[in-house]
N, C-alpha and C positions, 0 to 999 in steps of 0.2 A: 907717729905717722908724719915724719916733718917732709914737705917736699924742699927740692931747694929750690933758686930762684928761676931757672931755666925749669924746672918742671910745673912751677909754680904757673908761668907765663904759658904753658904748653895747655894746663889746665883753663886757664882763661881762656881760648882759644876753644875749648871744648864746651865750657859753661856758657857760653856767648855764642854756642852752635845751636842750630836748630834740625841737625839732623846729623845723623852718626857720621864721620869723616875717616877719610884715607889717610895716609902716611903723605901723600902724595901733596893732597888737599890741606895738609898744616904745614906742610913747608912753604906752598904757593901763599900761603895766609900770611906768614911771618914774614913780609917779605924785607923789613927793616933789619929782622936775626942775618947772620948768615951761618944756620945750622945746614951743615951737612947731613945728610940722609942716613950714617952711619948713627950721629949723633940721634936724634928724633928717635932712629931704631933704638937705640940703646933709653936711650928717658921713655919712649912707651912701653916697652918689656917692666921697665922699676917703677912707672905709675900701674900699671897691673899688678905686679908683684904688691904694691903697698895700698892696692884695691881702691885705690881713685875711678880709676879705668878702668873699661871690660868689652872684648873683643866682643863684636854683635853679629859678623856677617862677614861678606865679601863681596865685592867690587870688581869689573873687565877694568884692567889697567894696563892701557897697548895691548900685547900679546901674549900678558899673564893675569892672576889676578891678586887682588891688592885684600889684606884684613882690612874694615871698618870698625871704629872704636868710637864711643859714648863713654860719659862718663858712668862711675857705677854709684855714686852719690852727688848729691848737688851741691853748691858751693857752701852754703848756709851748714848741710851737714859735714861737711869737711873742716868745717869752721869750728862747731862744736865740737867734732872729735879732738881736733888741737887744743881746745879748750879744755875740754875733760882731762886731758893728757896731766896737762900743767896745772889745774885748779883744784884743790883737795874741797873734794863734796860741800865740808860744810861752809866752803864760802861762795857759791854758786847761789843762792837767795843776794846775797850783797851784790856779783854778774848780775842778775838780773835783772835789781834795782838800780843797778847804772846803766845799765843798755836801756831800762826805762826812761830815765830822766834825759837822755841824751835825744830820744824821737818824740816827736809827735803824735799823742795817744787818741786822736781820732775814735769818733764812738765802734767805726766799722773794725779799726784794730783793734778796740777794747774786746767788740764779739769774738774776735777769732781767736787769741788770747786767751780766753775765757773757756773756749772750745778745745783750744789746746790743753790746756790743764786738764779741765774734766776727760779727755783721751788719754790722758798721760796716766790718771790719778787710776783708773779702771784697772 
């Protein structure tokens, strides 16, 4: 599930939304890109296709109307899937013990952490 960098950037854009968005609405976002409409069309069909993204709805846009799209996983879990991709199981306890040492284990992250496991472990 590799995105490339332009879909990579398209997904930020979604993860950093706070409500399902236009076609219309992520070009007007990027406004530094200069993706054409063709383009965006074509990267949100292949972030659906590779199940990033998942059409939610519809939108009045002028005097048609427009799909709305959300992501269909959150960034963390798009993280892991790429992870999984590339990391044979039994070295995933060693991940995890470096993604430990690297943050701040706070008592409130130790609980949830903790919670995690025991959900997981079930």
């Amino acid at each position: 599930m590799h995105l490339t960098k332009s879909e990579q950037q398209i997904m930020e854009i979604f993860w950093q939304a706070d409500h399902p968005m236009a076609q219309t609405e992520v070009v007007s976002t990027c406004v530094d890109r200069k993706w054409k409409e063709r383009s965006i069309f074509s990267m949100l069909n292949s972030l659906m296709e590779k199940g990033v993204l998942q059409e939610v709805g519809f939108v009045r846009s002028g005097k048609t109307y427009a799909r709305t799209f959300e992501p269909a996983m959150s960034q963390a879990e798009y993280l892991a899937a790429v992870v999984a991709e590339q990391l044979p199981d039994c070295q995933l306890p060693a991940l995890l013990t470096a993604l430990l040492h690297r943050m701040e284990l706070t008592p409130a992250l130790q609980k949830e952490l903790r919670s995690a496991l025991r959900e997981t472990a079930q």
